[in-house]
Structure formats: structure tokens, C-alpha cells
C-alpha positions as YAML, in Angstrom:
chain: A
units: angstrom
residues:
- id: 1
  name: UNK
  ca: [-1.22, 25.60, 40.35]
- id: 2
  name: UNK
  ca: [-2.52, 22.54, 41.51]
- id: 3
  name: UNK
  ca: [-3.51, 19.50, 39.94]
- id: 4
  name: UNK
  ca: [-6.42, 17.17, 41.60]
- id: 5
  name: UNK
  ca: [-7.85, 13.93, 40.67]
- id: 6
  name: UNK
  ca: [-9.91, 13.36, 42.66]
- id: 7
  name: UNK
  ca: [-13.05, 15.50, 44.82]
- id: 8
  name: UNK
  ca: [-11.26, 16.19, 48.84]
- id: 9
  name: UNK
  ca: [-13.85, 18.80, 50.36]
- id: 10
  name: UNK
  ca: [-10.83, 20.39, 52.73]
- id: 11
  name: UNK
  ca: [-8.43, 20.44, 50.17]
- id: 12
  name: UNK
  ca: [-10.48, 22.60, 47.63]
- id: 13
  name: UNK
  ca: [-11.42, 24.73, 50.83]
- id: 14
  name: UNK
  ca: [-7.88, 25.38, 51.36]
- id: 15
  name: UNK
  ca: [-6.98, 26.12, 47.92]
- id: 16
  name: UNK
  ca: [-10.20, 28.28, 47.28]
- id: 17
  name: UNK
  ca: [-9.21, 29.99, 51.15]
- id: 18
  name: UNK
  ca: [-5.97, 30.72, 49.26]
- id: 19
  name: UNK
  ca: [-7.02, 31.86, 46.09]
- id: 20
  name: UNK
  ca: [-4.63, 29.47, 44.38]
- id: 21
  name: UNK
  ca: [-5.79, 28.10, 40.82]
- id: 22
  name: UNK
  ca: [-6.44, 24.78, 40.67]
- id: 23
  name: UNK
  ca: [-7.16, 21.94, 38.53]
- id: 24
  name: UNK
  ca: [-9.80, 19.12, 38.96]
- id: 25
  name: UNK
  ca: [-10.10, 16.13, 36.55]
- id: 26
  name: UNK
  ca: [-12.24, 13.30, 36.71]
- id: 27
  name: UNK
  ca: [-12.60, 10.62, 34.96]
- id: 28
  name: UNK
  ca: [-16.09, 8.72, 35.19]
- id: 29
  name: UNK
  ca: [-17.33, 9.96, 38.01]
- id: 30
  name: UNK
  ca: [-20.31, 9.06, 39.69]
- id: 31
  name: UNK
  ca: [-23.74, 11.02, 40.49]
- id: 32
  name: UNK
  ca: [-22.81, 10.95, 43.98]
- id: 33
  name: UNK
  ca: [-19.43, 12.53, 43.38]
- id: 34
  name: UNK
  ca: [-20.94, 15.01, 41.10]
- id: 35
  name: UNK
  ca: [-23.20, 15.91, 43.69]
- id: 36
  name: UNK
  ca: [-20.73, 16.36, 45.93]
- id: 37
  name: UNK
  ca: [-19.13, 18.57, 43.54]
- id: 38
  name: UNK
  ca: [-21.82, 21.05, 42.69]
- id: 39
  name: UNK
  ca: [-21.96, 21.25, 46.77]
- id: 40
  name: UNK
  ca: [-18.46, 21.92, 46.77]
- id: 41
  name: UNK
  ca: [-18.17, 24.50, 44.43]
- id: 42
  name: UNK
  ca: [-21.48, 25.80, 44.75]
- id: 43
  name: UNK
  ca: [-22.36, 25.08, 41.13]
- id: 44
  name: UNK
  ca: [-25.87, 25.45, 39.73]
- id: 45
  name: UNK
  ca: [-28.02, 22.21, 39.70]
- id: 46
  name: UNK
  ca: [-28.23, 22.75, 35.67]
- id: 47
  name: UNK
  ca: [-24.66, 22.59, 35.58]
- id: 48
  name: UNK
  ca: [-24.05, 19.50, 37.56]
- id: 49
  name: UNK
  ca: [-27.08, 17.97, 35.40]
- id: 50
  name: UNK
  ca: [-24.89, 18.90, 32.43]
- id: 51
  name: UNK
  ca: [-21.71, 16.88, 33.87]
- id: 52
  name: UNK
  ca: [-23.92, 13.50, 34.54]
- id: 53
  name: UNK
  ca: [-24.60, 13.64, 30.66]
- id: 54
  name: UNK
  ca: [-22.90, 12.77, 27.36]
- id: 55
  name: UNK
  ca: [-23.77, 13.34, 23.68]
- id: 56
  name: UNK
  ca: [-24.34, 16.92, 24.35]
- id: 57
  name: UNK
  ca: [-23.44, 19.48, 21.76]
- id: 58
  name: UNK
  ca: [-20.75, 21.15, 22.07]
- id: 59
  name: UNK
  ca: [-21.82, 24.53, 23.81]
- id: 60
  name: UNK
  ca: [-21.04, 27.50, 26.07]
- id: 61
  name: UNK
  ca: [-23.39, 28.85, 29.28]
- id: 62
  name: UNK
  ca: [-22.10, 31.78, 31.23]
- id: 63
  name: UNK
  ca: [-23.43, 31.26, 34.73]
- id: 64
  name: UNK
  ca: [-21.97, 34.94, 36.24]
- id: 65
  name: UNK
  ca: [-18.77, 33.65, 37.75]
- id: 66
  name: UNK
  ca: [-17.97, 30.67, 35.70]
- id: 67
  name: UNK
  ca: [-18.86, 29.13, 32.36]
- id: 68
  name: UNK
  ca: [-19.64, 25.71, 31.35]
- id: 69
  name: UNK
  ca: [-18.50, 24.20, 28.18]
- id: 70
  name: UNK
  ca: [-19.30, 21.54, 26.52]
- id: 71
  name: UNK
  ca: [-15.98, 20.34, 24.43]
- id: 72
  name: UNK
  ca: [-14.77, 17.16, 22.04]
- id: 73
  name: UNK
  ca: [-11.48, 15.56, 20.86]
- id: 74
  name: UNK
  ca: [-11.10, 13.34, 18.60]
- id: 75
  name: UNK
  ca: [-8.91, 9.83, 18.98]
- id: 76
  name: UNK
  ca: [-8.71, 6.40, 17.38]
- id: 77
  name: UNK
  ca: [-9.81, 3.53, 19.28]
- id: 78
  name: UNK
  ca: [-8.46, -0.02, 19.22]
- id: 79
  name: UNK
  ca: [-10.18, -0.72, 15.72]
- id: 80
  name: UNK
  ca: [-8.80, 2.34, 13.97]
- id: 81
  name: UNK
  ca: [-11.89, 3.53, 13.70]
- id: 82
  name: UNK
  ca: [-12.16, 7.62, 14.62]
- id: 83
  name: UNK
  ca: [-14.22, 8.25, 17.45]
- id: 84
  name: UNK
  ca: [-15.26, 11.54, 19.80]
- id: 85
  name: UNK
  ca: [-13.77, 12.40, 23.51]
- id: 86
  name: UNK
  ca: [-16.49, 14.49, 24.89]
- id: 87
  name: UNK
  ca: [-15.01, 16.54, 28.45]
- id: 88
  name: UNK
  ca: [-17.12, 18.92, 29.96]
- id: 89
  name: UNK
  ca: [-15.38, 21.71, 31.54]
- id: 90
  name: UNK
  ca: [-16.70, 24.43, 34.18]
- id: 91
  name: UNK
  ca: [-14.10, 27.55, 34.27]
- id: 92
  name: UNK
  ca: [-14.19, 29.75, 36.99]
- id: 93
  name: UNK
  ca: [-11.43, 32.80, 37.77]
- id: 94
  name: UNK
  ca: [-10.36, 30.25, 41.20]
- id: 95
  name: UNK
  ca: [-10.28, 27.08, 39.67]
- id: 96
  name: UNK
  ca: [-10.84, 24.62, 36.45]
- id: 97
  name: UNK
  ca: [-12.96, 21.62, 36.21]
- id: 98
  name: UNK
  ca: [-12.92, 18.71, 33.74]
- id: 99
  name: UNK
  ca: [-15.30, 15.93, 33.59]
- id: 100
  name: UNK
  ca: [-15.17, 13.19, 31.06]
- id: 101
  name: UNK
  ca: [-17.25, 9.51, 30.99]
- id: 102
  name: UNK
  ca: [-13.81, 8.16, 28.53]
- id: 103
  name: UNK
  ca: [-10.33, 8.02, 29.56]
- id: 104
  name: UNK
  ca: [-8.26, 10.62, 28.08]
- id: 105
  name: UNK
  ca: [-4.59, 10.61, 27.43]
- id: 106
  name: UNK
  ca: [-4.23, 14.17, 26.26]
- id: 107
  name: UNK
  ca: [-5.43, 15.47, 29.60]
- id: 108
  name: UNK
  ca: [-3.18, 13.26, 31.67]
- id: 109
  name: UNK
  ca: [-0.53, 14.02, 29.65]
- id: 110
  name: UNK
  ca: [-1.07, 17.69, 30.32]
- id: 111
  name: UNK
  ca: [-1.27, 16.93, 33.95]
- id: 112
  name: UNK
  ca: [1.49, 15.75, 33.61]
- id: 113
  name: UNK
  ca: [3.16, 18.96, 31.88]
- id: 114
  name: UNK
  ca: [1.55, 21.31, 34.92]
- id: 115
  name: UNK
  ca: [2.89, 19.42, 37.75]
- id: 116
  name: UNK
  ca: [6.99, 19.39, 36.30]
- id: 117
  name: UNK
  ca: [6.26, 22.64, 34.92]
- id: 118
  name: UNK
  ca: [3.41, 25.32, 36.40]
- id: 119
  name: UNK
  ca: [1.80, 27.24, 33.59]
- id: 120
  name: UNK
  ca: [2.63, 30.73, 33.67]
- id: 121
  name: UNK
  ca: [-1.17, 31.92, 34.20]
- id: 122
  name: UNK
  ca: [-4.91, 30.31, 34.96]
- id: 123
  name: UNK
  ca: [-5.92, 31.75, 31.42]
- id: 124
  name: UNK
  ca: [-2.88, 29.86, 29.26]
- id: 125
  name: UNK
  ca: [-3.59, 26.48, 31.37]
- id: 126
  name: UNK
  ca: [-7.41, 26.64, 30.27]
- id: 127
  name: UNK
  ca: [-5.98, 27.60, 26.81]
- id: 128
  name: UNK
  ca: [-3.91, 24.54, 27.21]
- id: 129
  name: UNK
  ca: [-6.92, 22.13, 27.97]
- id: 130
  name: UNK
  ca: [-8.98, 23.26, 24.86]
- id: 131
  name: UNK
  ca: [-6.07, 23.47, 22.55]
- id: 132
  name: UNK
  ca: [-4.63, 19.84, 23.64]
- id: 133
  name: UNK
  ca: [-8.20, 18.40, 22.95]
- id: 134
  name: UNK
  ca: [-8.39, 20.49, 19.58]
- id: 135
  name: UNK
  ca: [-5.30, 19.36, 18.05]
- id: 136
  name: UNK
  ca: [-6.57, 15.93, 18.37]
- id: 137
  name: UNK
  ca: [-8.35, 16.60, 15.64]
- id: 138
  name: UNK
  ca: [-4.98, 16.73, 13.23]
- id: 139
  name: UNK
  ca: [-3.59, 13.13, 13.24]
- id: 140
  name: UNK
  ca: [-7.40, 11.79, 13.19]
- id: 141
  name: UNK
  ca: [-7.64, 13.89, 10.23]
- id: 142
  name: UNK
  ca: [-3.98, 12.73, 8.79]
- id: 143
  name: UNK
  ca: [-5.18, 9.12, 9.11]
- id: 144
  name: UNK
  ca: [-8.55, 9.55, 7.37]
- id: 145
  name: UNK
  ca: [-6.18, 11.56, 4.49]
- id: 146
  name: UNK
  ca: [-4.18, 8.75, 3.71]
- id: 147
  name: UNK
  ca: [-6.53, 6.13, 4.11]
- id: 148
  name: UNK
  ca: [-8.63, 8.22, 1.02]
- id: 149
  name: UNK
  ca: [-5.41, 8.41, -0.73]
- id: 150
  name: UNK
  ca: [-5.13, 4.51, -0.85]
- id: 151
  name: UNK
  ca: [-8.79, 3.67, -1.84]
- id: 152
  name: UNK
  ca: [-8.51, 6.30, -4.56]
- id: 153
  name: UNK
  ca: [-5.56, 4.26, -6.28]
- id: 154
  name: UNK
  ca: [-7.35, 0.84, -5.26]
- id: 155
  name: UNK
  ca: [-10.36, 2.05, -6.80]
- id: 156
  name: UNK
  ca: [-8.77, 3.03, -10.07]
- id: 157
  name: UNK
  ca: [-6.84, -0.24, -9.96]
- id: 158
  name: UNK
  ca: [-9.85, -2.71, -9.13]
- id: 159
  name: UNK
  ca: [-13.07, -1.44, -7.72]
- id: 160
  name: UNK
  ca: [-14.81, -3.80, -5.15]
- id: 161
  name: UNK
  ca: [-17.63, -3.69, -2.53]
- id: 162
  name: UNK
  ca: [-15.54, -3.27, 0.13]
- id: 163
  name: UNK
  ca: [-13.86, -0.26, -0.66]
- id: 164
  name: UNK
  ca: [-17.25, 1.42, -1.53]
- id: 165
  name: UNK
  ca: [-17.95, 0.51, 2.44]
- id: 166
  name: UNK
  ca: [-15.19, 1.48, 3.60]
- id: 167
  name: UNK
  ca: [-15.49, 4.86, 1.68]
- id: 168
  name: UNK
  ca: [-18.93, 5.46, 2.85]
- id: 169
  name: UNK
  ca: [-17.81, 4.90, 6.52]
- id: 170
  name: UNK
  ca: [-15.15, 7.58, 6.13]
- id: 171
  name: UNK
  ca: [-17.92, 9.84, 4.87]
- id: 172
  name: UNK
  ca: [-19.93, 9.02, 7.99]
- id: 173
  name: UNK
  ca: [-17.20, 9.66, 10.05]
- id: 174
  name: UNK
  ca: [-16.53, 13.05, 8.67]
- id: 175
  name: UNK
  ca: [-19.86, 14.02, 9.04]
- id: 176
  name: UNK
  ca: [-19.97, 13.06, 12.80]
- id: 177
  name: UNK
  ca: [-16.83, 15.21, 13.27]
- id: 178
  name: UNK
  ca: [-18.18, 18.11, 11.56]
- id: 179
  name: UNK
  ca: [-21.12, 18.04, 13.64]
- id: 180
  name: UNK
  ca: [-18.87, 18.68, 17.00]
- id: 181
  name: UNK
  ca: [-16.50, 20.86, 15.01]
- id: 182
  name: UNK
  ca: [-18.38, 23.48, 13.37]
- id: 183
  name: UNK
  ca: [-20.47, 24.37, 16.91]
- id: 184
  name: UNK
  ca: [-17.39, 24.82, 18.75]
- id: 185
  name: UNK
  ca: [-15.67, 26.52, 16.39]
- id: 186
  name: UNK
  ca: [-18.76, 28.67, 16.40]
- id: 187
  name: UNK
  ca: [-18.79, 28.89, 20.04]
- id: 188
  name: UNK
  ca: [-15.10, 29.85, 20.00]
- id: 189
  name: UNK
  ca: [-15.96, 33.72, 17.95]
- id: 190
  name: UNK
  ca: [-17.16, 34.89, 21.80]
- id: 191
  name: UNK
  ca: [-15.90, 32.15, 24.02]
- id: 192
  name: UNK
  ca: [-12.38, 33.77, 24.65]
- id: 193
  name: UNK
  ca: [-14.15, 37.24, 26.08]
- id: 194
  name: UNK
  ca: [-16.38, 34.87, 28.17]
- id: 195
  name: UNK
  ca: [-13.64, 33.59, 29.90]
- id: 196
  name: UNK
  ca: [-11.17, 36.36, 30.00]
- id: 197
  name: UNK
  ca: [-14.01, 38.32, 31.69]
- id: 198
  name: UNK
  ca: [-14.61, 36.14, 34.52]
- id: 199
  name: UNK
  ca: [-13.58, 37.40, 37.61]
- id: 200
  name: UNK
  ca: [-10.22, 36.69, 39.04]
- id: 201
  name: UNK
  ca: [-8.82, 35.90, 35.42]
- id: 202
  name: UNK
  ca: [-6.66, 38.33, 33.91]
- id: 203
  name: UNK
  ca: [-7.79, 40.30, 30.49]
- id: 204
  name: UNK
  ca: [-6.08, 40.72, 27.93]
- id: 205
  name: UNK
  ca: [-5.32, 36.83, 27.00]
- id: 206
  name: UNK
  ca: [-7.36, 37.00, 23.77]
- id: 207
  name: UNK
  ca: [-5.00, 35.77, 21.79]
- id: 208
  name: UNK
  ca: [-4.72, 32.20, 23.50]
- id: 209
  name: UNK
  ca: [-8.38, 31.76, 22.46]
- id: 210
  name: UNK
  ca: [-8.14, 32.73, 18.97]
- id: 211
  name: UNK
  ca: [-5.27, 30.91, 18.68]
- id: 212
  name: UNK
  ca: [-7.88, 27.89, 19.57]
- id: 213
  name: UNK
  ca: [-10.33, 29.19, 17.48]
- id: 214
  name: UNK
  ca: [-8.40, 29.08, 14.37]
- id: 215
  name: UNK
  ca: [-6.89, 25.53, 14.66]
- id: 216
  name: UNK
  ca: [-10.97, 24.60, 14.46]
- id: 217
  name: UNK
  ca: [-11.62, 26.77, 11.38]
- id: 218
  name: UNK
  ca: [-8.53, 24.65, 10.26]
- id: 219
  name: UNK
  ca: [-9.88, 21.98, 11.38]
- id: 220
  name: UNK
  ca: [-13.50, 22.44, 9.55]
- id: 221
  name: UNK
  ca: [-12.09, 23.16, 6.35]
- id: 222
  name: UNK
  ca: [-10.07, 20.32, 6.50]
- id: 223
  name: UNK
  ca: [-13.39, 17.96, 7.17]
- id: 224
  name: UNK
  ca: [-15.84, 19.82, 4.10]
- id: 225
  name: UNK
  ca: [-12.10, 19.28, 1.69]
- id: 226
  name: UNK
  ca: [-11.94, 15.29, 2.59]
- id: 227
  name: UNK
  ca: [-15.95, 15.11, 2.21]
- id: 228
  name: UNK
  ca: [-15.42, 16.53, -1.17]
- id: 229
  name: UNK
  ca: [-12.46, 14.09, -2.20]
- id: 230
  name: UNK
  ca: [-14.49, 11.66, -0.89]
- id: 231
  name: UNK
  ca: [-17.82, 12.46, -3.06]
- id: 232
  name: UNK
  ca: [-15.05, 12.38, -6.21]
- id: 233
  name: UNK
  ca: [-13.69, 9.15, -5.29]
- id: 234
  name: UNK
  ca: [-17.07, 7.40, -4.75]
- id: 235
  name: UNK
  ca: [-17.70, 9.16, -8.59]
- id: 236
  name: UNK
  ca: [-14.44, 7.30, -9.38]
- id: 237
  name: UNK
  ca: [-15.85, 4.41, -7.64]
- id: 238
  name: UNK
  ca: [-18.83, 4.36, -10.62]
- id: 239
  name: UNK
  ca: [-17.40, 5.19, -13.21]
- id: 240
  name: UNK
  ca: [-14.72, 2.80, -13.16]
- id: 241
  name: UNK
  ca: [-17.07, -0.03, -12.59]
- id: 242
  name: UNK
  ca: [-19.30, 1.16, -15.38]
- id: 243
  name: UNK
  ca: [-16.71, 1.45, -17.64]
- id: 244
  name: UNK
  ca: [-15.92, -2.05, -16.71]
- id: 245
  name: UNK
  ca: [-19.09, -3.32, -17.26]
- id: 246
  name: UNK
  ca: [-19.86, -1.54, -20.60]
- id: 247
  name: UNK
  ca: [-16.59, -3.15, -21.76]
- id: 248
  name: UNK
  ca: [-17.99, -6.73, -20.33]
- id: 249
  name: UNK
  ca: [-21.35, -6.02, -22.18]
- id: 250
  name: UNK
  ca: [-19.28, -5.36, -25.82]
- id: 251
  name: UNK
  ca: [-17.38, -8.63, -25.16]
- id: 252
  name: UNK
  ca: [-20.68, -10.75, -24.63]
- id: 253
  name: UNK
  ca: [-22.14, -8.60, -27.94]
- id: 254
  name: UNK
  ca: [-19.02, -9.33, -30.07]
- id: 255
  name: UNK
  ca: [-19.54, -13.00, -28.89]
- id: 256
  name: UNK
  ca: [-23.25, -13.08, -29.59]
- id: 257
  name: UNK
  ca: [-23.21, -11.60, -32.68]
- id: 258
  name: UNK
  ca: [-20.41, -13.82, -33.87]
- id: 259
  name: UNK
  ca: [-22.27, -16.95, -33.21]
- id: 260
  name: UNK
  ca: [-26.07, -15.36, -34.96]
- id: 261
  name: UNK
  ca: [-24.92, -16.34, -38.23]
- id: 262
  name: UNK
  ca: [-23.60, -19.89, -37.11]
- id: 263
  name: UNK
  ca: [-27.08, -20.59, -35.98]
- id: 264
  name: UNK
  ca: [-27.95, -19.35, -39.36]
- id: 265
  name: UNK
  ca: [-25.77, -21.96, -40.82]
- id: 266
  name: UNK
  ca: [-26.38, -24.68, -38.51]
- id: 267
  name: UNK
  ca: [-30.06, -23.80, -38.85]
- id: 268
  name: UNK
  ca: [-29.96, -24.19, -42.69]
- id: 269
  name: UNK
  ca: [-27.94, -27.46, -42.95]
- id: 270
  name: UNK
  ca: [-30.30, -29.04, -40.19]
- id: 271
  name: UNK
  ca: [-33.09, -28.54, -42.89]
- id: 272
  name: UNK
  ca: [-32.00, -31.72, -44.89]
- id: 273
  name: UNK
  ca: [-32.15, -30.57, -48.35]
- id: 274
  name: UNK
  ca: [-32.49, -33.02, -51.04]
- id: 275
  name: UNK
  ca: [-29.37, -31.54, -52.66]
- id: 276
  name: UNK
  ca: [-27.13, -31.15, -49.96]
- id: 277
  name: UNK
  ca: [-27.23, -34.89, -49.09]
- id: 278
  name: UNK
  ca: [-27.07, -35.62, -52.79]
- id: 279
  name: UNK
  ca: [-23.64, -33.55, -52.80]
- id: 280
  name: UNK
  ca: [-21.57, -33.41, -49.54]
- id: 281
  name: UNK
  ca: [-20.88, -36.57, -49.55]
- id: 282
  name: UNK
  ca: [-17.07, -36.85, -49.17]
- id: 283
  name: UNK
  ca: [-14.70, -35.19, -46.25]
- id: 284
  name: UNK
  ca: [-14.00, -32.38, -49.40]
- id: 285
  name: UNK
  ca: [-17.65, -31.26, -49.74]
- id: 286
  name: UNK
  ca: [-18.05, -30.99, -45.81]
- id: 287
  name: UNK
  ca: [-14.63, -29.32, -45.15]
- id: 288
  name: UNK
  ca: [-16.03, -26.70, -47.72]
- id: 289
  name: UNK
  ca: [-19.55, -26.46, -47.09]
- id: 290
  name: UNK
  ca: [-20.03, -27.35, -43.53]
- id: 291
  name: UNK
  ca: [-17.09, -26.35, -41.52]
- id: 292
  name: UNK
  ca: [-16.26, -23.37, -44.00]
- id: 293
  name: UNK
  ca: [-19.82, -22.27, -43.83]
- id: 294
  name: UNK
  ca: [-19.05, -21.59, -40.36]
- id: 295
  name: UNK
  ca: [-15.51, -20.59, -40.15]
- id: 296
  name: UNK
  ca: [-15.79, -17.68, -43.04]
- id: 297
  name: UNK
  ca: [-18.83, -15.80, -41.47]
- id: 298
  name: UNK
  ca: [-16.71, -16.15, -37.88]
- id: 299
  name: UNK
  ca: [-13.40, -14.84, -40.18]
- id: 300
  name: UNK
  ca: [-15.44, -12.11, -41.20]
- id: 301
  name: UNK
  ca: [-17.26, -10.88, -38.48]
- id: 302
  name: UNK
  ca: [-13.58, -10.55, -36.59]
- id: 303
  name: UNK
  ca: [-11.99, -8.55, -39.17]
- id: 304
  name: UNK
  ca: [-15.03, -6.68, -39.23]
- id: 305
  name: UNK
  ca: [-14.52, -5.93, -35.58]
- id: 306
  name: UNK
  ca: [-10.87, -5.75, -35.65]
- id: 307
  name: UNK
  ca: [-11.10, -3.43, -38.36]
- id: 308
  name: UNK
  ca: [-14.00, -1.47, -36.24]
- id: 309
  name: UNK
  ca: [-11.60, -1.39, -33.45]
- id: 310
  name: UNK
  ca: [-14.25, -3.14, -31.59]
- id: 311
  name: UNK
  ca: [-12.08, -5.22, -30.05]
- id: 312
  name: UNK
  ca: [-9.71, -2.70, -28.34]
- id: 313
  name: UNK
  ca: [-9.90, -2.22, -24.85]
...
């Protein structure tokens, strides 16, 4: 098997002359390399239409003697953030194509692999591509796991804005997997008799497929179980910060109904009886009357509340 990088029109005539499976990735290529491409290989113009784009869902065309596929990884870029690797592949019995707009390590690294070791057939290198790109999926997932596990016991400890961001970004990003994951894993209940059937590949290599195909039901469970911790721990999230502010609003209560009757006092005193300036007129009478008249209702009220068990947390 051999292992191209780049598009050499007498090369690929040779190898195709010789019926000897090769394998052509490239990265970013241009419309007039794609061109040359689909002149090359005699693809269909939908097909090399397919390659110039990105964002596509992921899908599967059978075109007669090859398929197209539309296929995503998953990484981390420099941010931590998760993000997609979208590659588009075309699979024929001769030879295996993969285009992709964003450099991907899991594909040289299997180049890599193919050219110290040759795979032992053209169907378990294409099970190779899809499988390395689907078990990028795992440590994305792993990541997103642990960061949940952490806000859950920050939340609990001391909810703030910015772990209600950052758990609504981890919800977004989940749902932007899912929508990639769940179409190819869809894709994947008919995708390994579409390629085991095309000419010049061998049959009986279902298993390498299904293999694939349940990593991504794997994989999709995994996503709908972190959405739901993540709907819990967003329920955390508000419950913890209404329990905090319900116990803010009984401190300001306590407080405000403590001081009601001062005002009471303060309001009657500031009335000027006759007989109260008549009578307090030493430090005794206003110890008693005036600062007692405030400091007994206050006494009260807190063993009231103490008593109440108002003021337990």
C-alpha cells in the first residue's frame, strides 16, 4: 500500500495500472487541485463539489464504484475548547481518498503506521481511517467529564456567573457533537455493506465496520448522559443560589423586624410628653426608660428567634 500526499497524475496511473491500493491525503487543497483530482480519478463533478466544501453533514453517497463520505473527529484546539475535524473521504476498491480544510494529526499519525507497517488489507486500512477519527471522540469526551465533575463541586461550594457560562458552553458543545455523531452513527447501520461491496474490495470484512459503528453508539450515549448531568448541575446551579438567597432574605427580615419596634420606641419618646420630661430626668430614668425601652424589645425579639430557630442556618 501506498501512501501519497500529494496529487502526481503518473504516479496514480502507475499505481491504478497496477492495481495496487493506495492512499491519498490532502490537506487544504485547492479548487485547482481538486479539479485535477476528479480528472484523475474520474470522479463525478458532485463529488469533487462535495470535497471544495465544509460544514456538510456527515453522510454517505454510493456512486457505483466508490462511495463518498462525509466524516468528523473531534480534537481540542489551543483554547481547550472542543471543536470538529471534518475529512471527506471517497473509497473506491483501487484506492482511498481523504480531503480535509484542518490539519489532522490522527491521519498523519496513521500514515505514519502504514508506511513502517502495511495494513494487512484495503478494507482494515479504510477501517483504520474511520476508527482513528472516531476514537477522537473519547478523550474530548473524558475532558468535558471532568471538567462537569469540577463545576458540580464548585457549584455546591459557591455558585457564580461564570460557572453557569461555562456550564452552558459545555451544553453547547455537546449538542454540536451530537449533531455529527448521531448521523454517522446512523450512516454506519449500512455503510460497512456499502463498502465491502465495492468492487475490488474483499467481502466478508463486516466486522471492521461494526466495530466502528459501535464505538459511535458509545460515543452518542456518552453525549445524551453528560447533557443530562449537565441539565442536573445547572438545577444544582439554582437551587443553591436560591437557597442562598432565601437565607439572605430571612437575615434582612430578622433585621427589619428587630428594628420595627425601635422605631416604635424612638417614635413615642420623640412625641415630647409632658410627663416624660417631667420624669427622666436623671442618667437612672433614661438608662431605664430610654435605652431599656430599646434594648428589651431587641432581647426579646432574639430569643424569640433563637428560640424559633430562626436564626439557624
Amino acid at each position: 500500500m501506498r501512501v501519497l500526499t500529494t496529487i502526481d497524475r503518473d504516479q496514480i496511473a502507475g499505481l491504478r495500472e497496477r492495481q495496487e491500493f493506495f492512499w491519498l491525503d490532502l490537506h487544504a487543497p485547492s479548487a485547482q487541485e481538486l479539479a485535477d483530482l476528479g480528472d484523475v480519478l474520474s470522479l463525478h463533478p458532485l463529488v469533487v463539489e462535495d470535497l471544495r466544501e465544509s460544514g456538510q453533514r456527515p453522510k454517505l453517497e454510493d456512486y457505483g464504484d466508490y462511495v463518498l463520505i462525509v466524516f468528523y473527529g473531534a480534537r481540542r484546539d489551543d483554547t481547550g475548547r472542543p471543536g470538529l475535524v471534518e475529512v471527506e473521504f471517497v473509497v473506491h476498491g483501487d484506492f482511498a481518498v481523504s480531503v480535509h480544510s484542518d490539519r489532522c494529526t490522527e491521519l498523519g499519525d496513521l500514515q505514519a503506521q502504514f508506511q513502517s507497517r502495511a495494513p494487512s488489507s484495503e478494507q482494515f486500512a479504510v477501517y483504520r481511517m474511520l476508527d482513528s477519527l472516531t476514537d477522537t471522540f473519547f478523550p474530548v469526551l473524558s475532558g468535558i467529564d471532568d471538567a462537569i465533575d469540577s463545576l458540580e463541586n464548585d457549584v455546591i461550594r459557591r455558585p457564580t456567573d461564570e460557572q453557569l457560562q461555562r456550564l452552558f458552553a459545555l451544553k453547547r458543545d455537546l449538542v454540536t457533537m451530537r449533531k455529527v455523531v448521531v448521523p454517522q452513527r446512523d450512516i454506519f447501520i449500512r455503510a460497512g455493506d456499502d463498502i465491502i461491496n465495492l468492487p475490488g474490495l474483499e467481502a466478508g470484512t463486516r466486522d471492521y465496520f461494526r466495530d466502528v459503528y459501535d464505538h459511535l453508539i458509545r460515543i452518542s450515549e456518552l453525549i445524551d448522559s453528560y447533557r443530562d448531568v449537565l441539565t442536573s448541575a445547572m438545577d444544582v446551579y439554582l437551587s443553591t443560589v436560591s437557597n442562598r438567597l432565601n437565607a439572605t432574605m430571612k437575615q434582612l427580615t430578622i433585621i427589619a423586624t428587630i428594628f420595627l419596634p425601635l422605631s416604635f420606641v424612638t417614635g413615642f419618646f420623640g412625641q415630647n410628653f409632658g410627663w416624660m420630661v417631667d420624669h427622666i430626668d436623671s442618667l437612672a430614668a433614661f438608662l431605664v426608660l430610654g435605652i431599656g425601652g430599646l434594648a428589651v424589645p431587641a432581647a426579646l425579639l432574639l430569643a424569640y428567634f433563637q428560640r424559633a430557630g430562626f436564626l439557624d442556618r
